[in-house]
Structure formats: C-alpha cells, structure tokens
PADO-45275 format. One record per residue (C-alpha): x, y, z; residue number from 0. Coordinates in steps of 0.25 Angstrom, whole numbers. Example, Ala and Ser with C-alpha at 12.3 -4.5 7.8 and 13.67 -1.06 7.14 Angstrom:
// PADO-45275
<<49 -18 31> 0>;
<<55 -4 29> 1>;
END
This chain:
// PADO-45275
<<-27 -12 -123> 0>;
<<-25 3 -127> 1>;
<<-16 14 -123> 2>;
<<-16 27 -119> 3>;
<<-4 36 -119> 4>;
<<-2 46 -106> 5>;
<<13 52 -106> 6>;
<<18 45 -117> 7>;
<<17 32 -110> 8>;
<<7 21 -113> 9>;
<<-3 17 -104> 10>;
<<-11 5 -105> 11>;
<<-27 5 -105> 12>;
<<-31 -9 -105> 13>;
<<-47 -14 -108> 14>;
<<-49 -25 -97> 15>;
<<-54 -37 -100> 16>;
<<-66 -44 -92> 17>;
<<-62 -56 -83> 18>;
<<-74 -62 -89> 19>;
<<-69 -60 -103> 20>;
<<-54 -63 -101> 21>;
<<-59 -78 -94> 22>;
<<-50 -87 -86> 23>;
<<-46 -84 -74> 24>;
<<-50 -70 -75> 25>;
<<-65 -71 -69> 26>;
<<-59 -75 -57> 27>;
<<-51 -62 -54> 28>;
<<-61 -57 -43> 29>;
<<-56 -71 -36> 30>;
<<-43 -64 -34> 31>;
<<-50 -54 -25> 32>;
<<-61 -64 -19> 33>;
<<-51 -74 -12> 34>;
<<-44 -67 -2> 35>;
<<-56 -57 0> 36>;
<<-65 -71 2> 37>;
<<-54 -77 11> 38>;
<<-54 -64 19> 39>;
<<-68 -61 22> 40>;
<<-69 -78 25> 41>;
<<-57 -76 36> 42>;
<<-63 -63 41> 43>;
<<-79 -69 42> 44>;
<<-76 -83 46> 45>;
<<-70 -78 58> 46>;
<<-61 -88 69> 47>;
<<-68 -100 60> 48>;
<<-58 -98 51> 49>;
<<-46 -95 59> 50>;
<<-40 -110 54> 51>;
<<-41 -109 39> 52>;
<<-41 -94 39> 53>;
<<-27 -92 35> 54>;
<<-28 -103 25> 55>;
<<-40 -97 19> 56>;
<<-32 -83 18> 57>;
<<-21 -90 11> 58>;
<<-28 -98 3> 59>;
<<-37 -86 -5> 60>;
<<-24 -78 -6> 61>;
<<-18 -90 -13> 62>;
<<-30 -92 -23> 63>;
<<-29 -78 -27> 64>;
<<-15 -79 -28> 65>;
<<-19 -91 -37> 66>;
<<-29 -83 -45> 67>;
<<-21 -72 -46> 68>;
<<-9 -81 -55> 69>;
<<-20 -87 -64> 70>;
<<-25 -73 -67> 71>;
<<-10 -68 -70> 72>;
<<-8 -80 -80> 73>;
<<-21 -79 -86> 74>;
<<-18 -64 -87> 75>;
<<-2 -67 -94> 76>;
<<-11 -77 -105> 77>;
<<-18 -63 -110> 78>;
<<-14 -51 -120> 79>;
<<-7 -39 -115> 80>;
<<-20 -32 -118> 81>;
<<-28 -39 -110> 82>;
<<-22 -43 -98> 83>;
<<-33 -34 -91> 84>;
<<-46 -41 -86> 85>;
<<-57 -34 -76> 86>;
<<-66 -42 -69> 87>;
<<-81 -34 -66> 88>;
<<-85 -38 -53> 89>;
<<-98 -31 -51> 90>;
<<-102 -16 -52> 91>;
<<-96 -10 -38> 92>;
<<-100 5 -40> 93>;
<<-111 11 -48> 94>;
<<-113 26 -43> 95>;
<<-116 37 -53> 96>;
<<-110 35 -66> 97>;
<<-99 26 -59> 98>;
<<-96 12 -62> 99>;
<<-88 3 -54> 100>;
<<-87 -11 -55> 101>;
<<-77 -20 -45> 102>;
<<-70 -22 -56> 103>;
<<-55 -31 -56> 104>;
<<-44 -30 -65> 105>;
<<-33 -37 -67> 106>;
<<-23 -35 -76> 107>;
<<-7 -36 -76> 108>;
<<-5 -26 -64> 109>;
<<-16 -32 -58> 110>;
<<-10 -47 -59> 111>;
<<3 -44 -54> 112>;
<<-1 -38 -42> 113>;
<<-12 -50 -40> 114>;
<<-1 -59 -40> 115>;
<<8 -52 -28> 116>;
<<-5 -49 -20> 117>;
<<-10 -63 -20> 118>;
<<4 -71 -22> 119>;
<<12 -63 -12> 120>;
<<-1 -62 -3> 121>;
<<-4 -77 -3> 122>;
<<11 -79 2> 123>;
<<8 -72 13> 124>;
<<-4 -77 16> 125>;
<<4 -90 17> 126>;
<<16 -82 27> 127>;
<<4 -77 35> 128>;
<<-1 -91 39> 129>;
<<12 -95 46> 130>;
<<15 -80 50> 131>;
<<2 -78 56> 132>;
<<0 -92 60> 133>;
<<-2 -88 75> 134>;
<<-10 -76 74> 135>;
<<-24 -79 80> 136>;
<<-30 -70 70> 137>;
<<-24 -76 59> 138>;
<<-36 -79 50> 139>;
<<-38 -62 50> 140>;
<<-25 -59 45> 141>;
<<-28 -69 33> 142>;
<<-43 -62 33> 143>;
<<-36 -49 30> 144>;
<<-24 -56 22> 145>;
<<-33 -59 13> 146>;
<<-42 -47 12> 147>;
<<-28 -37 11> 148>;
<<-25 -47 -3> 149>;
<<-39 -45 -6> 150>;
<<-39 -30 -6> 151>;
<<-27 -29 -14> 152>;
<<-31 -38 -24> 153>;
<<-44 -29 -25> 154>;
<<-34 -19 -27> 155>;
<<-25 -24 -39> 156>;
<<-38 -31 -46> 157>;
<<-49 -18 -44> 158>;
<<-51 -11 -59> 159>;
<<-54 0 -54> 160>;
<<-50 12 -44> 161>;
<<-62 9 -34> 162>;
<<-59 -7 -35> 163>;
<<-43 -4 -31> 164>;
<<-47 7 -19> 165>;
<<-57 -5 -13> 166>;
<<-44 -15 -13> 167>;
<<-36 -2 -8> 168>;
<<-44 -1 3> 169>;
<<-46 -14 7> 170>;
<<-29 -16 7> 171>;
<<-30 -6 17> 172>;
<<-41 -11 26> 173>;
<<-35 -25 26> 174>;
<<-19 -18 28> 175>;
<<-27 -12 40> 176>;
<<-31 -23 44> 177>;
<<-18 -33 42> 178>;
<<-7 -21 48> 179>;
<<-15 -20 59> 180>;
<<-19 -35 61> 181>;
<<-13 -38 75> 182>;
<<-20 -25 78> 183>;
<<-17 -29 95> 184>;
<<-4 -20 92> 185>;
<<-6 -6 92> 186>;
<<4 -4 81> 187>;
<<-1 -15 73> 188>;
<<-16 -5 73> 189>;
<<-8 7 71> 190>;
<<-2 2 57> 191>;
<<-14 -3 53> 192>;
<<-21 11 57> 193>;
<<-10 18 50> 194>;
<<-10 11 37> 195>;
<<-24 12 36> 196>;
<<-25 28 39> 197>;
<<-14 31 29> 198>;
<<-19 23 20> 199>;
<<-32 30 20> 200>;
<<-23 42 16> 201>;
<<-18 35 1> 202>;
<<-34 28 0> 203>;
<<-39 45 0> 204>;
<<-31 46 -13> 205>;
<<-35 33 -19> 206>;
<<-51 36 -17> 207>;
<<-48 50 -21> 208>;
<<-41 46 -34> 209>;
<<-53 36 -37> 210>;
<<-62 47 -37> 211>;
<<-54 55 -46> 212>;
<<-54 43 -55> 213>;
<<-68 43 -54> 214>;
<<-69 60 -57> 215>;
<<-61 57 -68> 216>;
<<-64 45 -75> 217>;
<<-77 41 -71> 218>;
<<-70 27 -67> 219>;
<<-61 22 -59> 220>;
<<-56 10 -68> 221>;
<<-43 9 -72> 222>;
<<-47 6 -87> 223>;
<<-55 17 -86> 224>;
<<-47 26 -81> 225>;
<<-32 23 -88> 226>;
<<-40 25 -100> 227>;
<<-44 37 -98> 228>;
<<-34 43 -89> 229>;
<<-27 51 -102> 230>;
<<-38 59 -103> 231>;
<<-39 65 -88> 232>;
<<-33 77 -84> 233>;
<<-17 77 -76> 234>;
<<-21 84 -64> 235>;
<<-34 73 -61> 236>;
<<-24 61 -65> 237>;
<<-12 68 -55> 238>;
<<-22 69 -46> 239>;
<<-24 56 -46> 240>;
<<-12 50 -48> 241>;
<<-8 58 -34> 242>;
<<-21 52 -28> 243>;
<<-15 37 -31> 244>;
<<-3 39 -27> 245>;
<<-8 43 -13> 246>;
<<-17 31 -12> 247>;
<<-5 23 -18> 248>;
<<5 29 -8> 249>;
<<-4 24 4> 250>;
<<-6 12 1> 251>;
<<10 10 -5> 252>;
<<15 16 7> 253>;
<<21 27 -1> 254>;
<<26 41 6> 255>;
<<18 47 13> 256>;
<<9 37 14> 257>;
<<19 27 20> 258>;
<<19 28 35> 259>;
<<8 15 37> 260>;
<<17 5 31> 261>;
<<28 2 41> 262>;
<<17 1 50> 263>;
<<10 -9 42> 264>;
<<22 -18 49> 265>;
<<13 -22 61> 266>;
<<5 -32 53> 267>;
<<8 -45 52> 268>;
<<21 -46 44> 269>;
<<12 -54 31> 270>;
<<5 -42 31> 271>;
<<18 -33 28> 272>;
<<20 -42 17> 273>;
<<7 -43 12> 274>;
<<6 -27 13> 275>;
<<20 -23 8> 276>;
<<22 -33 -3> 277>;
<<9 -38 -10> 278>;
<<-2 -28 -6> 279>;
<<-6 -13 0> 280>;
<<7 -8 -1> 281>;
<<8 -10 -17> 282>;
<<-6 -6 -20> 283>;
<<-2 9 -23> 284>;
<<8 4 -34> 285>;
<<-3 -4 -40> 286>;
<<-12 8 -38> 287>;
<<-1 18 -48> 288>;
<<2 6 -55> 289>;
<<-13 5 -60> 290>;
<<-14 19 -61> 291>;
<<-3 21 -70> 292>;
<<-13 29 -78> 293>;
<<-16 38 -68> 294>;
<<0 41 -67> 295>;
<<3 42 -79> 296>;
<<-5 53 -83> 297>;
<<-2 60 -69> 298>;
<<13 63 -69> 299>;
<<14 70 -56> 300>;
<<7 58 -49> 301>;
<<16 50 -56> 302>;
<<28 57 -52> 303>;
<<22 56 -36> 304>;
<<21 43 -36> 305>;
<<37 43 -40> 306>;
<<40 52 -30> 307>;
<<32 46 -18> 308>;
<<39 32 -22> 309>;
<<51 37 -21> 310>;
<<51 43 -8> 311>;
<<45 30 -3> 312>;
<<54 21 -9> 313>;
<<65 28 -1> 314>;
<<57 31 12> 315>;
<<52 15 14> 316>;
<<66 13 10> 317>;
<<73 23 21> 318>;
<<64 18 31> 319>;
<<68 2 29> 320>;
<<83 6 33> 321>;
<<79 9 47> 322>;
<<68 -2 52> 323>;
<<72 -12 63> 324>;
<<57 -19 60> 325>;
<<60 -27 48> 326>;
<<46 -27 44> 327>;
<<46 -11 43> 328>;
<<58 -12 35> 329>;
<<51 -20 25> 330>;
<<39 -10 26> 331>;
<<50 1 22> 332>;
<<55 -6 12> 333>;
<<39 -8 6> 334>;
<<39 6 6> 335>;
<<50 7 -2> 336>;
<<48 -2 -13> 337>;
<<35 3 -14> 338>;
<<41 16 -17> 339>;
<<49 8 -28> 340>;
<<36 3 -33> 341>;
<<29 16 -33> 342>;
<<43 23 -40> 343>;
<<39 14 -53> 344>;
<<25 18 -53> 345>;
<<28 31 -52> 346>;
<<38 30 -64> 347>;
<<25 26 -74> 348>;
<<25 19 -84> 349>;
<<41 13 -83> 350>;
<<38 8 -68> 351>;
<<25 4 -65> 352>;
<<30 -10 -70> 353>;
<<40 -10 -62> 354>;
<<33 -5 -50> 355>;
<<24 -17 -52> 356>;
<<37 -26 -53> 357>;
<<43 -19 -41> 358>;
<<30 -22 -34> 359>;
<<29 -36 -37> 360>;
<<43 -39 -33> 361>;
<<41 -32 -19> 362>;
<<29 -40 -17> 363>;
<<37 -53 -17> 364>;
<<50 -48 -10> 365>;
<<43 -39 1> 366>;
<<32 -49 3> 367>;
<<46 -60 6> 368>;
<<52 -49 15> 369>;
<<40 -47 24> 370>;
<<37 -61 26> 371>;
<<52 -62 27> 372>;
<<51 -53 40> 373>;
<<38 -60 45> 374>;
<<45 -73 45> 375>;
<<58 -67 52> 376>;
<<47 -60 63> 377>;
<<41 -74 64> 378>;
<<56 -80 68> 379>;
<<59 -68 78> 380>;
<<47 -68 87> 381>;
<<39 -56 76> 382>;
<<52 -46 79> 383>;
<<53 -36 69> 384>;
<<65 -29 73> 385>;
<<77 -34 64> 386>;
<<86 -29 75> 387>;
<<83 -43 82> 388>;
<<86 -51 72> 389>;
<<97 -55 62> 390>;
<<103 -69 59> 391>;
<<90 -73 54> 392>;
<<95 -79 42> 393>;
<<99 -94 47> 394>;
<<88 -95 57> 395>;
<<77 -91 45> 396>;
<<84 -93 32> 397>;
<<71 -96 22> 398>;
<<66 -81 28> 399>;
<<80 -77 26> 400>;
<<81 -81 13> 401>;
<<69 -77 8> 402>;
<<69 -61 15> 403>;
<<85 -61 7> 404>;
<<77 -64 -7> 405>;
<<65 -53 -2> 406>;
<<79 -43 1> 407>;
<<87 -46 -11> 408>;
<<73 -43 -20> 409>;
<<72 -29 -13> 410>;
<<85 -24 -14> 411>;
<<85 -28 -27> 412>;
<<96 -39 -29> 413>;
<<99 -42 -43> 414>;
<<87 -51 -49> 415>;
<<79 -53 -37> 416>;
<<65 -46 -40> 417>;
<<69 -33 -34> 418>;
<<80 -31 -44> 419>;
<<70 -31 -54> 420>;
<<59 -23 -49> 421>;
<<66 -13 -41> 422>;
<<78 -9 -49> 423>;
<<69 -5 -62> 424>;
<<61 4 -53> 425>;
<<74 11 -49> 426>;
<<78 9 -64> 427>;
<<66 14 -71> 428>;
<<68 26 -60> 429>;
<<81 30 -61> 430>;
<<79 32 -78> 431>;
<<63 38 -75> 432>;
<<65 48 -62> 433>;
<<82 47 -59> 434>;
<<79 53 -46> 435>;
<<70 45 -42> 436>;
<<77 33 -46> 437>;
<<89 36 -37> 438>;
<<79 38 -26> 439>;
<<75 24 -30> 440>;
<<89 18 -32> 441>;
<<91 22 -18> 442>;
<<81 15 -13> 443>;
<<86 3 -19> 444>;
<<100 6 -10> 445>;
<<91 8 2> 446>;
<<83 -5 1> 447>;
<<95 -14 -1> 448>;
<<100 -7 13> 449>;
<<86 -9 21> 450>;
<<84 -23 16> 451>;
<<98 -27 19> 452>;
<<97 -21 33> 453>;
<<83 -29 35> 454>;
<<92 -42 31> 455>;
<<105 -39 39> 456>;
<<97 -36 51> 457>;
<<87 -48 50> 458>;
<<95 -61 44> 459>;
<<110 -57 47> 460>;
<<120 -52 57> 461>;
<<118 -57 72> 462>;
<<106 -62 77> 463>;
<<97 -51 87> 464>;
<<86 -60 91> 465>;
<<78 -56 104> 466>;
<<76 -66 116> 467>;
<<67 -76 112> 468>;
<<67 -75 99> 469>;
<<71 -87 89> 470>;
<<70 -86 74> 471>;
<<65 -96 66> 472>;
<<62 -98 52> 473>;
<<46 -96 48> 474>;
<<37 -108 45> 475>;
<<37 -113 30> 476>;
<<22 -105 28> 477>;
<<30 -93 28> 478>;
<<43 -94 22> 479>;
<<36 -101 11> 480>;
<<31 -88 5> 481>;
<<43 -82 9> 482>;
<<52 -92 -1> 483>;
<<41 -89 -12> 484>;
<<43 -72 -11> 485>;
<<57 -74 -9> 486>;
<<58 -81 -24> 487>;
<<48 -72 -28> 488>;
<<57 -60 -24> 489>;
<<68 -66 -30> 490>;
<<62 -70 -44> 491>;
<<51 -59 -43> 492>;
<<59 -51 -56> 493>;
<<53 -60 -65> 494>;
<<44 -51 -68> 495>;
<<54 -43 -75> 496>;
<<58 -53 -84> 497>;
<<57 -49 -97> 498>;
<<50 -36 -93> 499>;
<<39 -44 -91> 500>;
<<30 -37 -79> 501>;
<<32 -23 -90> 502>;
<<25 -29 -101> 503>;
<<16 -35 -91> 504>;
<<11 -23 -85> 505>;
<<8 -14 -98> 506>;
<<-7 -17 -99> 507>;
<<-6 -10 -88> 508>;
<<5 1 -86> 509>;
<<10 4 -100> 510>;
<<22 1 -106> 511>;
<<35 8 -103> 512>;
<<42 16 -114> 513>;
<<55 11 -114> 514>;
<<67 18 -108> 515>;
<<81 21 -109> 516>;
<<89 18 -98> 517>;
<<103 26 -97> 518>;
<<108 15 -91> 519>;
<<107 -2 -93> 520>;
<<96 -7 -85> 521>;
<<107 -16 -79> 522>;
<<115 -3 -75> 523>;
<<103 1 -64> 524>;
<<102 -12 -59> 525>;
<<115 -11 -55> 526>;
<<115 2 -49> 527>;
<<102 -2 -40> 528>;
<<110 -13 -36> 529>;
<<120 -5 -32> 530>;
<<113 4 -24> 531>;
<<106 -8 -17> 532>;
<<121 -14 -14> 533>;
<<124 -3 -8> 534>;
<<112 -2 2> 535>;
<<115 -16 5> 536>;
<<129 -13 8> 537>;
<<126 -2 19> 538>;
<<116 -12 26> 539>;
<<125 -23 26> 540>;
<<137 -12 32> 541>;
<<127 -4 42> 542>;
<<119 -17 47> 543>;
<<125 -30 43> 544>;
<<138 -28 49> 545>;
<<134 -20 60> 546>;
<<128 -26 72> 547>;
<<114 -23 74> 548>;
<<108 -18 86> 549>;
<<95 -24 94> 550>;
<<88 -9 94> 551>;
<<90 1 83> 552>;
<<100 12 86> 553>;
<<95 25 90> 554>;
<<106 34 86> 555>;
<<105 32 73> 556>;
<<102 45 61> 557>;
<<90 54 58> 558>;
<<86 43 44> 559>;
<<88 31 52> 560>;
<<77 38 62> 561>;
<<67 44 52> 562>;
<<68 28 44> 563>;
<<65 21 57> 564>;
<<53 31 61> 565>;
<<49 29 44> 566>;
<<54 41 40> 567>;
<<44 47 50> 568>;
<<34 44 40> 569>;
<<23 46 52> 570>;
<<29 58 57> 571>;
<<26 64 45> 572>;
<<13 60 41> 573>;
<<9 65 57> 574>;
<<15 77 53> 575>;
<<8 81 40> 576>;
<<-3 72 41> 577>;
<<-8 65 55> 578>;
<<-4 80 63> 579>;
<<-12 90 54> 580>;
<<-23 82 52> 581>;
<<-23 80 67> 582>;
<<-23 96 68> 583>;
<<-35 97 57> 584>;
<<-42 87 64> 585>;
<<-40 95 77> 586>;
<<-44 107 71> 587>;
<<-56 102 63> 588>;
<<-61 96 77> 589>;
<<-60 110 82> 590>;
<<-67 118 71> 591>;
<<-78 108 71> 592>;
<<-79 109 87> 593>;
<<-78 125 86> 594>;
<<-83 130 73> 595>;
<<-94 118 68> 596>;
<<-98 113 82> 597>;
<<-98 127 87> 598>;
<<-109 131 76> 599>;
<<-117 122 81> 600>;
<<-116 121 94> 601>;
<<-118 136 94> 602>;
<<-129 136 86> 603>;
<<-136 127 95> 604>;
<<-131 133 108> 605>;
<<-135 147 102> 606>;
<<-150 141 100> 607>;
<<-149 135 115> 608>;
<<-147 149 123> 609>;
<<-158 154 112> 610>;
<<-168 142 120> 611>;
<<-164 144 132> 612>;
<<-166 159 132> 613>;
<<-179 157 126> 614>;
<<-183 148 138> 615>;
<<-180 157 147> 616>;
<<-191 165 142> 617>;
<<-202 153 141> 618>;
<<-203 151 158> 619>;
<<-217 150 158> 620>;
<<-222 163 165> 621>;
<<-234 171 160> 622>;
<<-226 184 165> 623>;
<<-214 181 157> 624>;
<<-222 178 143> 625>;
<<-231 191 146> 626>;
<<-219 199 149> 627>;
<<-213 193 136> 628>;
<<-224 197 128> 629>;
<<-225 212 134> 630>;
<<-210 212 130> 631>;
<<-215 208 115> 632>;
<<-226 217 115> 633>;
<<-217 228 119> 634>;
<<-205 225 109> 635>;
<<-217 223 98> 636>;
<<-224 238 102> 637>;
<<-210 244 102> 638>;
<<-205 237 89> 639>;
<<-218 244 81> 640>;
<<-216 258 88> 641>;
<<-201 260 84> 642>;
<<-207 256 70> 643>;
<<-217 266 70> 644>;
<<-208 276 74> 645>;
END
C-alpha cells in the first residue's frame, strides 16, 4: 500500500491482490453475485412450474450469499491492513480502441461491510416476504425480482471499476421498477414506478457523464487506476466531476432535488420499502462518494455540495415525516432524512466517511425493523396504512410492538442503542468541522425524536381507532422472526464502534483521520443531542399523546403542516422548473420542425410539383401546339441574336 497526499490529508492507494493469489474463500467471490442473479433468471424462466418452490429458492440463494459473504469477511479480518484488497478478473468485457475493460470485482473492507447488510438484511427479508406475500398469486415473481434487486446491488458494491458499478446502478433501477410498481393493477402503484424510474434517469445522466470524463482523463475507469492518479488531474476536471457523482448519487440517495420518487416508492409491497430504504438503492449514492473519496478530496467545491445537499435533505425528509398519516410515508421521510445524515459525513471528508459508513450500517438494521414493523402492523389491520385508525396496538401485537420500540429508540438515538453511536458523531464530527451545519444537524436530531414518537403514540398507544371489520392480530412467526433479529441488531449494532474499530477498519480505504481537538468532551455533545432529542419527544408526547386523535386529519391546520403533507411540494416544484419548461420546449420544438424543417421540404417538393404540372400542361399531344411551340422558340432565338447584333 502507499499514499499520496492531497490537501494535507492522506489518501490510501491500495495494489489489490488477485483472488487467485490471495486462495481460500476468495476465488469464490463471483458466487456472491451468481446466486441470486441464478435464482432470478430460474424463477423468471421456469415459469408457473416453479410457483411451489419459488419462494424457497429466492430465499434460499439470498441465504447462501449471505453465507458466502461471512466466510469472505473472516477470511478478509485473518489478512494485513495492506492487503485486505483482492480483485477477481472475470473476463475481458470491453476492448475498443486503446480501452481496456475487464468485469472485474473487488472486495475489500468498504466493500465487505456493505456485502454483509445487502445480503444479511436482504436474506431476512426474504424470509418476511414468504409469510407477507404468502397469498399473492404472483409470488414466485416478487422473489424473481427479490433476487435480481440484491443481485444488482451486490454488482454494485463488488464492480472494480466505474463501468462495472453503473451495470449494477442500472440494474437497481430496472428491478426498483419493477418491485415499486409490482401490483401494477393499481394505477398509483404504476405511477411510483414510472416516477422513480424517470428521475432516476435524471441522476444516471451525471453518473454516465462522469464515466466518460474518467475515461477523457485517465484513460481508465478503475479505481486503482484512478485514486492513484487523481493528484495529478486538473481542480476544475475533478470538480466537475465530483458535481457529476453527486447528481447520480442524489438520484439514487433520494437527495434534494432528486427526491420527489421516494415517498412514491411506498406503493410496493411493504418488503420492498425495507429492502429499498435500509439495505440497497437508497444507500448506493453514499457508497458511490464514499468510493470516490479521491475524487472529493481533490474537488473541494464538490465536496462542499455534497454538504450542503445533505443538509437540506436531512431537514426536508425530516419536516416532511412530522405531517404523514401513512406510516409507511413517514418512514420514507425519515429515509430521507438519515440519508441526509449519511450524506453530511461524506461530505465532511476525511473525519466522516467512517461514520457515514457506521451510520449507514446502523440504519440498515433499525429501518429494515421499522419497515417490516409497519408491514406486520398493516397485515393485523386489514393492509390500512393510515395511523389515524389505529392506536392501542401494543397488547394485541406486543412481539411487533416490542421490536418497532427497539427500531425507535435506535433512530432517535437513545443512549447505547446503535443510533446513539452512529448519529451523534456525525452531528459531533459537524458541529467541530462546519458549526452551521452541525446545528442544522442537531436540529434534525430534535425533529426525529418528535416524528418517531408521533409514528409511536399514534400507532401502539392511546385509544384504539380501528374501522369495522378490522381485528388486529400478531403476524406469523415467519415474519416476527426477522423482526426479533433487526431489533437486537438495532440495539447491539454500536458494536462496531467499539474500540474505534470500524475507523481502523476502513483506512485502506478512506485514509486516516488527522486527529482533532474537541472544545468540548466528547461526553458533552452526547449530552447535548440527547437533549435536544428529549425535547422533540416531549412536544410529541404534549401535542399527540394526550390529545385525542381524530379519524381524518384536521384541515385547519398552518401553511408548514400543509406544504409537509403535500412533501414540501417537492413535485410542484420539479413541474415548475422542470416538467412545464420542458413541456414548452418540446411544444416549441414540435412547432419549428413542423414550420421551419418540414416546411423546407415539403415546399421544395411542392415548388417541383406546380413546376410538373405546368409543364404537362404543355405536353397535351397536339401537332398545333408543338408547331406553335416551336415557332415561339424560333422567334425568341431570332430575336435573342438581333438585339446582340445590335
């Protein structure tokens, strides 16, 4: 391994290791890949005949990567610092001009954790799927494009190179088409697929775009490659860049402006929420500034976009969580928000991307509980959404209960669940890096603990609010059993920390932090997040938890509470500057072409037209008419010579 320095800070460039070299387990890293993409092409040719098995198929190759995925990390943790990074050459996937491309993999300790949420938190909800989806008739497709959605991700996180990640980038968005818009009979549930697809399509132009830079500039679009040469490129190309990532990053992260798709994402099936909001699409932008660390830390504008973009989002999500009935959507805005958080720390450099990476993890197992938490309470009410009609739940499904309080007491950051950890030392590391930005943070953190009690109060306390009909009941043991193991990982998930164990385990990777000093104990900022959380759960409990709760929402209610509830007209906006003007070009476009491009032609060809048919006139098949034609020309000819004479 050897370093180059950029900034004052010092930025690992690692020489990978072959699989083949490194032995063991290592060879076997295209498996990781192969098993789910193998169980989804199985499900999706083998048509009804595998309706039986299907879902235990899909389950079962999310498992065995799962599996995999462990051996690799602990053969990985048995190997020097220096060369805990191993590619595997797949075969030679591009050869045009004087580029080379292989379909390469790497993995290496970015890669590892993130290999370890995808498949660990995807295989549990595989497992909630087969009880939650239990009578769908087209449940063999869902695990068909289960297993291609962890697939593409795992493409994602494993690829070497630039090209190798926009492959699985894509293919996340093709299979969250797919899974958003699976019960594709309801028009919204069409919609929400439609819509995450277009913008996304908005975030994929800077990504390709940004390739092709890489490819201008460095010849390559490997990361070795390119972290290792990134000192000597100009700022203006690496800004560019940088700004160029961040778009592709804030579409698929749901990052403002790009934002609007994913409270619309909701109309899938609640497993794909989870599987989109805590283990897959959702955190592939952090991964993608993460990886790029050497991109942003030679383009200090980027890098400063990237806070700022956070920021915004982290109170956005968070605003827009205070105002939704739909606990589902409430949960989507609170994605948002902690994405923002994520997002923040990357954006910070060198002292955050660590913790972004801790925050992501942590998320992974606390919002992966909470969405299947919502699932199992819509599976006992009949698939209601709204939490005005439900309340009391809490002795009626008390292992849900029980399990959605230890997802809530992680996210608002209560003292030693994984939350505490994570988030407090993003807003730490922002309150001593960018003070603005870390107040902006800290009140986020205020804000959460206010949305999260409301999304508790309104659905497990107070009076019950069911509709006719409606009898809640406690979910089957095949989905409260991955519910009992995310809620212990959301309480025991700041591990990690321990020991300042996941810093040292990222350096290959992201550098090593210059060490800081604080003006404060760390203690001290603890305490003051904590505080500031309190608080928020303090105006819950005073605005919804002693007040009775109505059936429908109020409509008197202020100008905030109405823009939070329509998203903080996030698609008012984007018709407005985006969806109206381009209307208007296109309109006008149309026009010109009809006008000004069809009109050269078709008056060229009319012009030639009226010039044939004049001449037919003339050709009518009378001797007269030719011998009178001729004595016209004769006369023309003999008047023509005598006025040159003259």
């Amino acid at each position: 391994m050897f370093l180059y320095t950029e900034g004052g800070h010092s930025i690992p460039v690692v020489d990978p290791v072959s699989a083949a070299d490194a032995g063991g387990v290592f060879p076997l890293l295209w498996l990781v890949i192969a098993l789910p993409l193998l169980g989804a092409t199985i499900l999706l040719l083998g048509g009804r005949r595998t309706d039986a098995w299907g879902h235990l198929l899909g389950t079962a190759t999310a498992v065995g990567s799962f599996v995999l995925s462990t051996l690799l990390l602990i053969a990985m943790m048995g190997r020097e610092e220096g060369d805990r990074s191993v590619t595997q050459h797949l075969w030679d996937w591009v050869s045009v001009g004087g580029y080379e491309i292989g379909m390469d993999l790497l993995v290496d300790p970015l890669s590892i954790l993130f290999l370890m949420l995808i498949t660990g938190v995807g295989s549990l909800i595989h497992v909630y799927s087969i009880g939650y989806m239990e009578h769908d008739p087209r449940r063999r497709r869902f695990f068909a494009y289960l297993n291609l959605f962890v697939a593409a991700m795992l493409m994602l996180v494993l690829a070497e190179n630039y090209l190798g990640v926009f492959l699985g980038w894509e293919g996340v968005g093709l299979a969250s088409y797919l899974l958003i818009g699976f019960w594709q009979h309801k028009p919204s549930a069409a919609a929400a697929a439609k819509k995450a697809f277009v913008i996304n399509r908005v975030g994929d132009i800077g990504m390709s775009l940004a390739i092709a830079m890489f490819f201008v500039t460095f010849g390559s679009a490997s990361f070795t490659v390119i972290s290792a040469n990134a000192s000597g490129a100009g700022e203006g190309t690496m800004t560019a860049i940088g700004f160029l990532l961040l778009l592709g990053a804030a579409g698929k992260s749901a990052q403002v402006p790009l934002q609007a798709w994913l409270l619309d994402a909701m109309e899938g099936p609640t497993p794909v929420s989870a599987l989109i909001h805590a283990a897959t699409m959702v955190t592939a932008g952090v991964y993608l500034v993460v990886r790029s660390n050497f991109v942003f830390e030679a383009a200090p504008a980027a890098q400063t976009a990237v806070v700022v973009v956070a920021t915004v989002t982290l109170l956005w999500g968070a605003v827009i969580g205070c105002a939704k009935d739909d606990i589902k959507k409430a949960l989507a805005g609170s994605t948002m928000s902690q994405i923002g958080y994520m997002m923040l720390a990357a954006g910070l450099g060198v002292y955050g991307y660590a913790y972004a990476i801790f925050h992501l993890i942590t998320h992974g197992f606390f919002k992966a509980n909470m969405f299947l938490g919502a699932g199992s309470v819509m599976h006992g009410m009949n698939d209601d959404v709204d939490m005005r009609h439900y309340g009391a739940l809490r002795k009626l499904m008390p292992v849900t209960f029980l399990t959605f309080a230890m997802g809530y007491l992680a996210i608002i950051g209560f003292p030693l669940f994984s939350g505490f950890w994570s988030k407090d030392k993003i807003i730490e590391t922002a309150l001593v890096e960018s003070p603005v930005f870390g107040i902006c943070a800290l009140i986020g953190a205020g804000v959460t603990g206010f949305y999260m009690t409301r999304v508790m109060l309104m659905t497990f306390f107070g009076e019950k609010r069911w509709q006719d009909g409606v009898h809640p009941h406690e979910s089957p043991s095949v989905m409260t059993f991955p519910l009992i193991v995310l809620a212990a990982l959301s309480v025991l998930g700041g591990v990690l920390y321990l020991g300042g164990w996941i810093k040292d385990w990222l350096v290959p990777v992201v550098g090593k932090a210059p060490e800081h000093e604080l003006p404060f104990p760390a203690i001290v900022f603890s305490l003051i997040t904590v505080a500031v959380v309190a608080v928020g759960v303090a105006v819950a409990w005073l605005t919804v938890g002693k007040r009775p709760i109505p059936s429908t929402a109020p409509t008197d209610v202020s100008f905030v509470t109405r823009a939070a509830r329509n998203d903080l007209y996030g698609d008012a906006i984007n018709d407005t500057l985006v969806v109206e003007p381009g209307k208007a070009l296109t309109r006008g476009l149309v026009s010109a072409d009809r006008s000004l491009v069809d009109g050269l032609f078709t008056g060229g060809a009319s012009l030639v037209q009226g010039l044939g048919q004049g001449l037919r006139r003339a050709q009518n098949g009378f001797v007269r008419s030719y011998a009178l034609s001729i004595l016209a020309g004769v006369v023309i000819v003999l008047a023509a010579l005598l006025v040159v004479n003259l």
